[in-house]
C-alpha positions as CSV (number, residue, x, y, z in Angstrom):
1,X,0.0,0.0,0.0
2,X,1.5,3.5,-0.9
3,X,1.6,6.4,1.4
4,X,-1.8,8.1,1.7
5,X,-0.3,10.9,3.3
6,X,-0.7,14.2,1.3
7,X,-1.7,18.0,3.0
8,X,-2.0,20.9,0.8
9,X,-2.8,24.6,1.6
10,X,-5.9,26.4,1.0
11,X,-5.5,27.3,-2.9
12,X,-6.4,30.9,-2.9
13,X,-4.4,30.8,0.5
14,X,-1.8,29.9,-1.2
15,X,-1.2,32.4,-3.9
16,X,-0.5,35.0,-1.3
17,X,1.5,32.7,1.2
18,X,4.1,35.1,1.6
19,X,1.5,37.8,2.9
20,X,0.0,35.4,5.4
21,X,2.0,33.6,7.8
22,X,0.4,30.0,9.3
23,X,-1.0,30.6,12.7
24,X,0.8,28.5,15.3
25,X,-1.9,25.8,15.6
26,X,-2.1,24.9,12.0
27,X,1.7,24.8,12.4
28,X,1.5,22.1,14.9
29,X,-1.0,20.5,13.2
30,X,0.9,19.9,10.0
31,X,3.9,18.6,12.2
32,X,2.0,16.3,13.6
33,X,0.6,14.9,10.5
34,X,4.6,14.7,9.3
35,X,5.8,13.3,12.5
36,X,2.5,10.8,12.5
37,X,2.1,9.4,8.5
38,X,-1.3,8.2,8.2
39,X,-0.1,4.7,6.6
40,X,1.5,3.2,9.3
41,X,-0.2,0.3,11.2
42,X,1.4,-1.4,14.0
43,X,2.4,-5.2,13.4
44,X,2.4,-8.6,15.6
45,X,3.7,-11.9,14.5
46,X,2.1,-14.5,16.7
47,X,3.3,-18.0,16.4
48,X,1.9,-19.2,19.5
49,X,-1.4,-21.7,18.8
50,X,-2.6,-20.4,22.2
51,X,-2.1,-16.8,21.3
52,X,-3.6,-17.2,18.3
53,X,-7.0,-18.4,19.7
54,X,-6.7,-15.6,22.4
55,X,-6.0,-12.6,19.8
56,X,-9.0,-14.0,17.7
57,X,-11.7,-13.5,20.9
58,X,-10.4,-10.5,22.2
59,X,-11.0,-8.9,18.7
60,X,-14.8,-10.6,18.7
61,X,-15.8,-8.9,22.2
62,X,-13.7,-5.6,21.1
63,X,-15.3,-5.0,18.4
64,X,-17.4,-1.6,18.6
65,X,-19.2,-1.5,14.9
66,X,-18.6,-4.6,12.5
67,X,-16.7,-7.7,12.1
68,X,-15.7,-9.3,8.9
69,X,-14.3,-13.1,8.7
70,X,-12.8,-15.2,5.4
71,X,-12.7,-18.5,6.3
72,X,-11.0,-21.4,3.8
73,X,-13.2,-23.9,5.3
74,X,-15.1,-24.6,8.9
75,X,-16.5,-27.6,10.4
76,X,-19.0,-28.8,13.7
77,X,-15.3,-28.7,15.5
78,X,-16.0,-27.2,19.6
79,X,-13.9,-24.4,19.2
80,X,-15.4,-23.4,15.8
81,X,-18.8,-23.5,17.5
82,X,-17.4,-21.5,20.8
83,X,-15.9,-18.8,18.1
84,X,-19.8,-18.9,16.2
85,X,-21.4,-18.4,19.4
86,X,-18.8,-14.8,20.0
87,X,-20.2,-13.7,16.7
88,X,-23.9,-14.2,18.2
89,X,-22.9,-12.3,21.1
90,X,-21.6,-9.7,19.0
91,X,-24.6,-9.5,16.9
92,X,-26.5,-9.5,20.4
93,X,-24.7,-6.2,21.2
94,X,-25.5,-4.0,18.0
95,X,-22.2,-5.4,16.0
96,X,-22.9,-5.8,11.8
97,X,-20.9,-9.5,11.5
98,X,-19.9,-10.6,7.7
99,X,-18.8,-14.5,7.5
100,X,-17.7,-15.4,4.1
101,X,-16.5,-19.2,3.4
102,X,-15.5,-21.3,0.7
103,X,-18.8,-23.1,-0.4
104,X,-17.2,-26.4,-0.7
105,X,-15.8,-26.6,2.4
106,X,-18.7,-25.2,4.5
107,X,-19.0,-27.8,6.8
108,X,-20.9,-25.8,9.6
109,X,-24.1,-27.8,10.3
110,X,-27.2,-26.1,8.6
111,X,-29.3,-25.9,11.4
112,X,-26.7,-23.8,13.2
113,X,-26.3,-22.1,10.4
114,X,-30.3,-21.0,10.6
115,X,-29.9,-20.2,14.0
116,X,-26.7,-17.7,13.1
117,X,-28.8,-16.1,10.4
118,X,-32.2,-15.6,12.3
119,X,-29.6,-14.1,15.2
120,X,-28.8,-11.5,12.5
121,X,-25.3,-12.7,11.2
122,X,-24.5,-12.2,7.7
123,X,-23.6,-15.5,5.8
124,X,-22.1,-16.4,2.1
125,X,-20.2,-18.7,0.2
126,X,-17.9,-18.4,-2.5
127,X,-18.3,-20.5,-5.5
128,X,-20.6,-22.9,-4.0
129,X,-21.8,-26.3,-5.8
130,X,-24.1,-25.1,-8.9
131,X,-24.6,-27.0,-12.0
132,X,-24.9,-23.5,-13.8
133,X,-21.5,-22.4,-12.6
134,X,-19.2,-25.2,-13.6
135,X,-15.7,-22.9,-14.0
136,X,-16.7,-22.7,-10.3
137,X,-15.4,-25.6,-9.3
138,X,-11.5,-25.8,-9.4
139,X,-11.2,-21.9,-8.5
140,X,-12.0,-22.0,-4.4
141,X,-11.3,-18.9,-1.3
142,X,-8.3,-19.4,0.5
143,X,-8.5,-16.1,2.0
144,X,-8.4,-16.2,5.9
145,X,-8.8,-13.3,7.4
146,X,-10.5,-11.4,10.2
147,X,-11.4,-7.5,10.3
148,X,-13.1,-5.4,13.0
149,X,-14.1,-1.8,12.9
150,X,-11.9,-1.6,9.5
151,X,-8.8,-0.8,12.4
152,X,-7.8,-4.3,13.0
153,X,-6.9,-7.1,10.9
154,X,-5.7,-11.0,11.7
155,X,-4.4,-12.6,8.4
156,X,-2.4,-16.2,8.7
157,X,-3.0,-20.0,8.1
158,X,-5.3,-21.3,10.9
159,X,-8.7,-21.7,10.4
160,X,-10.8,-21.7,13.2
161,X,-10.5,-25.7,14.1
162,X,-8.6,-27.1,17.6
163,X,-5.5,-28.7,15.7
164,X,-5.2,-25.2,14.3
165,X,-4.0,-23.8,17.8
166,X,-1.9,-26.6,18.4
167,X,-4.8,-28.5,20.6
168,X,-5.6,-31.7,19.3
169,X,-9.2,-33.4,19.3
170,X,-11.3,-35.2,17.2
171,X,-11.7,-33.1,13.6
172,X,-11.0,-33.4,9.9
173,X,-7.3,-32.3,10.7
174,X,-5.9,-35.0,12.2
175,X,-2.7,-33.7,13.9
176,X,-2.2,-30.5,15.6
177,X,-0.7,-27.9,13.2
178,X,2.3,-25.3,13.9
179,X,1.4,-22.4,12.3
180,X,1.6,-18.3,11.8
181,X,0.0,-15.3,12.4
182,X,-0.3,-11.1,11.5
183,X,-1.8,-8.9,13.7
184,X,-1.9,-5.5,12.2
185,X,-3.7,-2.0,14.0
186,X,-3.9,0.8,11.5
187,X,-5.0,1.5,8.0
188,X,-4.5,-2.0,6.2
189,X,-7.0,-2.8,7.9
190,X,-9.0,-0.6,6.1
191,X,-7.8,-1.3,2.6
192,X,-8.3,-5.1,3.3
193,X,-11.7,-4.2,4.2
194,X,-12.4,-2.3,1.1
195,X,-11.4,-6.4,-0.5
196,X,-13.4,-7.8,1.5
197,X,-16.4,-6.4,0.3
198,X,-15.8,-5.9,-2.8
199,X,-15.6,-9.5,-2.7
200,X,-18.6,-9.4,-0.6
201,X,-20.7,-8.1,-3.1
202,X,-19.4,-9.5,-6.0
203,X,-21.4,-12.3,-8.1
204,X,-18.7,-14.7,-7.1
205,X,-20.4,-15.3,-3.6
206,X,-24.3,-16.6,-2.8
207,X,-26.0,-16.4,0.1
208,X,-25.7,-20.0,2.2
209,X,-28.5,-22.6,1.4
210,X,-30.4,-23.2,4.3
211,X,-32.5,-26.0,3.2
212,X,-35.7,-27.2,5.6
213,X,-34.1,-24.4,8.1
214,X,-34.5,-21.9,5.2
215,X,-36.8,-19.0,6.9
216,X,-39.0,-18.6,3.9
217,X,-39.9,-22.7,4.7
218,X,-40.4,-22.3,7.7
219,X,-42.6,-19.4,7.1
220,X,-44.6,-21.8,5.1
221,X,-48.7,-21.9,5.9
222,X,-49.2,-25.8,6.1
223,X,-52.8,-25.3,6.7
224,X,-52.9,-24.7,2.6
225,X,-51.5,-28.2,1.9
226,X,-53.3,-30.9,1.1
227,X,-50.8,-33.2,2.7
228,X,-52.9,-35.7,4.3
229,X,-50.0,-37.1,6.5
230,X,-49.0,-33.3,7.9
231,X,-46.2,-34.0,6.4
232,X,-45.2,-30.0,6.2
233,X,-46.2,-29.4,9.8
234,X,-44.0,-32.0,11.0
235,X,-41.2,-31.2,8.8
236,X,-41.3,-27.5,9.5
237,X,-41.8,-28.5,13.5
238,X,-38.8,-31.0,13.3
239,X,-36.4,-28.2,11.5
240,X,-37.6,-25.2,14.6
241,X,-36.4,-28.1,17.4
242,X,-33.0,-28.2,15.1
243,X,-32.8,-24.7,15.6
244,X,-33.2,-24.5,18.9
245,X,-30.9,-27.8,19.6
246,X,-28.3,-25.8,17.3
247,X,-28.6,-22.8,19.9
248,X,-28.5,-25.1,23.2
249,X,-25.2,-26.3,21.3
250,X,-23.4,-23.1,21.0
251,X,-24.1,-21.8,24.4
252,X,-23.0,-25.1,25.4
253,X,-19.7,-24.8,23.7
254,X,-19.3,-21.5,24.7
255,X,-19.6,-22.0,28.6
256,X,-16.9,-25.0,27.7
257,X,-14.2,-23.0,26.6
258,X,-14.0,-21.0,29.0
259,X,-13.3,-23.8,31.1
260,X,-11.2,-25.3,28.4
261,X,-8.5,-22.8,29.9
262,X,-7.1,-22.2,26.1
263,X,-8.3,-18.8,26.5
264,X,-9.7,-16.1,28.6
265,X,-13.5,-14.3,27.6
266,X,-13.1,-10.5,28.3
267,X,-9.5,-10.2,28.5
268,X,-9.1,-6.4,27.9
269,X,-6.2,-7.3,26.0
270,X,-4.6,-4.6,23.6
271,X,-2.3,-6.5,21.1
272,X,-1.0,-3.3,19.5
273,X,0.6,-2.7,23.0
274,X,4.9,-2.7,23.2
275,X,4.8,-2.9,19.1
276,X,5.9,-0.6,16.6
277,X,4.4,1.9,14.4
278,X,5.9,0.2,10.3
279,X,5.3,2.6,7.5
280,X,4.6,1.4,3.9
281,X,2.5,-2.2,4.7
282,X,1.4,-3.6,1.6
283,X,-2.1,-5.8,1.5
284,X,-1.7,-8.5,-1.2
285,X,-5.2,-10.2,-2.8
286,X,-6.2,-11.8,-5.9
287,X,-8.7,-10.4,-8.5
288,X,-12.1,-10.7,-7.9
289,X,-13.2,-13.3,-10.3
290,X,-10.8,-15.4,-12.6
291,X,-7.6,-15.2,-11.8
292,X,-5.1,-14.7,-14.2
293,X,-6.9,-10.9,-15.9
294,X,-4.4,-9.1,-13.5
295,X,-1.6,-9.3,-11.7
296,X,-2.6,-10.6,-8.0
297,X,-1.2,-12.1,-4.6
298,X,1.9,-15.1,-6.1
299,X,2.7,-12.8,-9.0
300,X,3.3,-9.9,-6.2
301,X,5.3,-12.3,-4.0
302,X,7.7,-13.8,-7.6
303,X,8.3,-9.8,-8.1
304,X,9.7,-9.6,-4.7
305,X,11.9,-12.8,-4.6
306,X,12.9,-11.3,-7.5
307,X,14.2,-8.7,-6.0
308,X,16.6,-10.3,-3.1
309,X,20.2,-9.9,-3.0
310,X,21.3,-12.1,-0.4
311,X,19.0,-14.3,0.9
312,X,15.2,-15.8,0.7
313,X,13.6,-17.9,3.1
314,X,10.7,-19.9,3.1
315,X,8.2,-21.5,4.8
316,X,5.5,-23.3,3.2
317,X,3.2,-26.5,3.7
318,X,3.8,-27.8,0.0
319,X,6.3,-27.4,-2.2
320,X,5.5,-27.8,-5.5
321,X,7.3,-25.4,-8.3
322,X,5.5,-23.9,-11.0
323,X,7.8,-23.1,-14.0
324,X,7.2,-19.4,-12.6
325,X,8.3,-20.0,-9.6
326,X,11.5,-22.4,-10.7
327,X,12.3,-19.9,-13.2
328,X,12.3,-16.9,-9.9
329,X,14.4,-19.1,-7.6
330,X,16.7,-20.5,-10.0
331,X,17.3,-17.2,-11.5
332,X,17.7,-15.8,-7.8
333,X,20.5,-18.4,-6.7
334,X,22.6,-17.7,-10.2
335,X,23.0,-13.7,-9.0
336,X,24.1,-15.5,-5.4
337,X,21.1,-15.8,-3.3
338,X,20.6,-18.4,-0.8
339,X,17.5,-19.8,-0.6
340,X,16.4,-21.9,2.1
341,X,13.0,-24.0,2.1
342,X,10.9,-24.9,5.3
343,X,8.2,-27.8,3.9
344,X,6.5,-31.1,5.8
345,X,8.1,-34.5,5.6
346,X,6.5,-37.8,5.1
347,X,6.5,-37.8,9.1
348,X,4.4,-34.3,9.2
349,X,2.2,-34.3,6.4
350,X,-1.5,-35.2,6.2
351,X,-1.9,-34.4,2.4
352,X,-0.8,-37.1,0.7
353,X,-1.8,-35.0,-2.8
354,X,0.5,-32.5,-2.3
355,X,3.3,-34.6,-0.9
356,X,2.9,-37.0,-3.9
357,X,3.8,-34.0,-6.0
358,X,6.8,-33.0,-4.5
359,X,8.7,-36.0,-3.1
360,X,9.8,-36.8,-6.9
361,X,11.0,-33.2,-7.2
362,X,13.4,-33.6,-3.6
363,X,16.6,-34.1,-6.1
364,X,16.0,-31.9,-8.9
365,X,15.5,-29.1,-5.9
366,X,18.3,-30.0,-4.1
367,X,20.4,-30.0,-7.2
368,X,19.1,-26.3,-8.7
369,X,20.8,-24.7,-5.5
370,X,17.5,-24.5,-3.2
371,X,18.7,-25.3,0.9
372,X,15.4,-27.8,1.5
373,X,14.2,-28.9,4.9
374,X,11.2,-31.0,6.5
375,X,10.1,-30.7,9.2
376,X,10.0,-33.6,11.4
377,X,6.5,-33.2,13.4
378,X,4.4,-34.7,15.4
379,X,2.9,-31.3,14.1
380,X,2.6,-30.2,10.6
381,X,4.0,-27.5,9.4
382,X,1.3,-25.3,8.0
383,X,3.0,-21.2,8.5
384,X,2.9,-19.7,5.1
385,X,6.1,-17.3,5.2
386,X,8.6,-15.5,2.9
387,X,11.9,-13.5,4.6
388,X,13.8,-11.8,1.8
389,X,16.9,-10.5,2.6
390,X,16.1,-10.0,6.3
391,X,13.6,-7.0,5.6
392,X,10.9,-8.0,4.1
393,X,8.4,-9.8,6.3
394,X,5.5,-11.6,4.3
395,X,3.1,-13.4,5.8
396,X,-0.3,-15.0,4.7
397,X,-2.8,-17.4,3.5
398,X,-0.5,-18.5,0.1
399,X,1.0,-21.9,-0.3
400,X,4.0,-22.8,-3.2
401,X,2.1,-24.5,-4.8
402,X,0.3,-24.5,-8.5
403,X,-3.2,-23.5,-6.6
404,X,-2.2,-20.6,-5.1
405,X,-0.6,-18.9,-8.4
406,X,-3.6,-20.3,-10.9
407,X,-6.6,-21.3,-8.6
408,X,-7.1,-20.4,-5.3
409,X,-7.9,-16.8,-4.3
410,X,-4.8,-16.1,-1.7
411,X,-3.9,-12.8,0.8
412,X,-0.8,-11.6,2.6
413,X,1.0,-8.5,4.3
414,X,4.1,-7.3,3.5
415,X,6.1,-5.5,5.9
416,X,9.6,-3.7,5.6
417,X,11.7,-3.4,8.7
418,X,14.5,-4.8,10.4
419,X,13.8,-5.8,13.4
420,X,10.9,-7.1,12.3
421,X,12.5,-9.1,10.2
422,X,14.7,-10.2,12.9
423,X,12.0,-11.2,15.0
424,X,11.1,-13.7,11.9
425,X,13.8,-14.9,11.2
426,X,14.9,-16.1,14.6
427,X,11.3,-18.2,14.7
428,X,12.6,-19.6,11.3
429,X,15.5,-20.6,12.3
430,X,14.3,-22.0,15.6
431,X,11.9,-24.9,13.7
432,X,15.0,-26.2,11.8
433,X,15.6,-27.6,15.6
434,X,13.3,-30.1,14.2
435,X,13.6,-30.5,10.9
436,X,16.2,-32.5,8.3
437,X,18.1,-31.0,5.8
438,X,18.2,-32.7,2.5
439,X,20.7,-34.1,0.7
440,X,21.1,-34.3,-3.1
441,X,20.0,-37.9,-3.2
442,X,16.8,-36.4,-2.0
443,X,17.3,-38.6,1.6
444,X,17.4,-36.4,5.2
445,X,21.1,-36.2,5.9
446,X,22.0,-38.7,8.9
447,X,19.3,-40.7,8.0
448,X,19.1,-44.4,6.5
449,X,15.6,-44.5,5.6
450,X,14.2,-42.4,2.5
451,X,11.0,-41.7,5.1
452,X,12.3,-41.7,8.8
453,X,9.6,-41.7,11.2
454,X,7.6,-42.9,9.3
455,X,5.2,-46.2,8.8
456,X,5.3,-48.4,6.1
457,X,1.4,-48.1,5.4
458,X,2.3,-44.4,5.0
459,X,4.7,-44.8,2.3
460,X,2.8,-47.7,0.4
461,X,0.2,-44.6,0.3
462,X,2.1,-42.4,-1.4
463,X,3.7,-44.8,-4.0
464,X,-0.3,-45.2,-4.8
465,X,-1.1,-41.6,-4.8
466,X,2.1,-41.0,-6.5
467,X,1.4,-43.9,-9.6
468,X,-2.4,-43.4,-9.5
469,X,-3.5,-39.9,-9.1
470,X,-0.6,-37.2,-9.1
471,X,0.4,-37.9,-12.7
472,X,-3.0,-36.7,-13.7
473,X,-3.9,-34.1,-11.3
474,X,-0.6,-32.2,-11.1
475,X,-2.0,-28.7,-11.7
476,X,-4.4,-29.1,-8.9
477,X,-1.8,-29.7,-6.1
């Protein structure tokens, strides 16, 4: 994002500037506003799972005017529910609330969904399941993101599951994830908002399907059916219990965490507090619509990898090269760069897709120039990272990976400063603790085994995945 900062005189004022003199309080004025540029935001990186959760309720119940989420994907998981029934209190307490998710991977029961909706919270999905909108279906929203009062933003990898804050309990994820964080105070926030709903608004997004717990069903006057069997009364009587179960069910989760102890309601926590004012943050996002009609997130972050001069490093779930991206790196380590690549082993991986896709690729890496590691687990890796040059920070929701550059709409923030960027880099450097470096056989150095740590049955999986189903869905990893 450029500088927004501009002042100017009075016009007619100015013309005869050397008659007039500025009155002492306009004087102050204007040094304040060059002392104080209106583009700078303050900036958080928060790595901790149990951080992460806190930051994400405190800026729930803080929230004075509106909230706005992006969610990849959500599910019936307890701290999901706990995090749906926030946004019911805020709506309780006069707050506008905006929750866009990926249409596919709305996995939030219906019925709670109903409830949410007759509460007053604002639901869509992007590209859901239509047989009218086919081109829909490879191209889905990555975007997670949260925004209150257009001051505050959270961008990073979690969702809003358990494993996602390092807790683990029964979910689609099945390990806990390690994972990163932005918290930004200032007027990003504001830009990213302006995204948001454009997005919002935008004939890429419907409003959710309801089904039976549809309000315009269950306004439905059964007394002018001729259904013998009262079939309609009973159906519409059956979906109002569902709505009220789906309420018991969130106040229910709601009372349990706070006695989870994995956070604290009402905390009164600021988390601008003890950071720094950076000048010059850049909010990254995707077209609305196809990609590929303008430049957007990847093609921002290839520019500026193309830009280091000593070093780039990485941390990503997948890594899978597209010739842009090979071209970038390649053409970044013949000028001298070191690039060093954080990705998940065998051991730490639960996508066997994307893993497929890369472990054939571990020599040809290796042998370009690029410093690979995997990390070992029990966690997976799942922080989506760039450090170029130890200056600029970028964090956010992309993978490298085909999908983010061609498919899936993707955010991030990127940040220019120091000791920022020293801060990053010393959590970087702290996860290779636990990761191998590989070789240029493609094996972790010290190791025997091509995949330490790991089970047969796993491997045998990915020799199938590999031999059955990468070869012809390699542009999808």
């Amino acid at each position: 994002m450029r500088s927004i900062l501009h002042w100017s005189p009075n016009l007619r004022g100015a013309a005869d500037l050397g008659k007039r003199r500025l009155g002492a309080t306009t004087i102050l004025v204007v040094m304040f506003w060059l002392c104080n540029p209106v583009d700078a935001d303050t900036f958080r990186i928060i790595d901790s799972g149990k951080e992460a959760a806190q930051v994400r309720v405190d800026m729930i119940q803080q929230a004075r005017s509106e909230i706005a989420i992006e969610l990849h994907r959500a599910s019936d998981d307890g701290l999901v529910l706990s995090y749906l029934a926030l946004l019911r209190d805020a709506v309780r307490r006069g707050i506008e609330v905006r929750f866009l998710i990926d249409g596919s991977f709305n996995e939030i029961p219906r019925s709670i969904q109903a409830h949410l909706v007759q509460e007053g919270v604002l639901i869509k999905e992007y590209h859901p399941v239509r047989l009218t909108k086919r081109g829909w279906i490879t191209q889905r929203l990555h975007d997670k993101v949260i925004l209150t009062d257009r001051t505050q933003m959270l961008i990073g990898g979690r969702n809003l599951e358990y494993p996602f804050f390092g807790v683990v309990r029964k979910s689609y994820v099945k390990r806990a994830y390690l994972d990163r964080d932005a918290y930004l105070q200032g007027v990003t926030a504001e830009v990213a908002h302006r995204y948001f709903m454009q997005l919002w608004n935008s004939a890429e997004v419907m409003d959710t399907r309801l089904g039976r717990y549809d309000q315009r069903y269950l306004a439905w006057d059964c007394s002018s059916s001729r259904d013998e069997d009262n079939y309609c009364a009973d159906s519409k009587a059956e979906a109002l219990r569902g709505i009220e179960r789906a309420a018991a069910l969130l106040d229910r989760h709601r009372a349990e965490l706070v006695s989870s102890g994995l956070v604290q309601l009402d905390s009164g926590t600021d988390w601008s507090v003890g950071q720094r004012d950076i000048d010059g943050i850049e909010f990254l996002h995707d077209p609305i619509g196809r990609k590929g009609k303008e430049p957007g997130t990847f093609q921002a972050l290839l520019e500026y990898m193309d830009t280091a001069k000593k070093s780039i490093v990485i941390e990503s779930p997948y890594l899978i090269l597209s010739k842009n991206s090979k071209k970038i790196l390649q053409r970044a380590i013949d000028r001298g760069v070191k690039v060093r690549v954080l990705t998940n082993s065998l051991a730490s991986t639960q996508n066997f897709f994307a893993q497929g896709g890369y472990v054939g690729k571990k020599k040809r890496l290796v042998r370009m120039g690029l410093e690979v590691w995997e990390y070992k687990g029990p966690k997976m890796l799942h922080a989506k990272t760039i450090l170029i040059d130890d200056k600029s920070v970028i964090i956010g929701n992309f993978n490298i990976d085909p999908r983010s550059e061609f498919l899936n709409t993707e955010l991030a923030v990127v940040a220019r400063d120091e000791q920022l960027a020293r801060q990053l880099r010393s959590s970087m450097d702290g996860r290779l603790d636990n990761a191998w470096l590989i070789g240029p056989d493609g094996k972790a150095v010290g190791e025997n085994r091509r995949f330490p740590k790991t089970q047969m049955s796993e491997v045998i999986k990915l020799r199938a995945y590999q031999l059955l189903l990468v070869p012809f869905i390699r542009d999808q990893l």
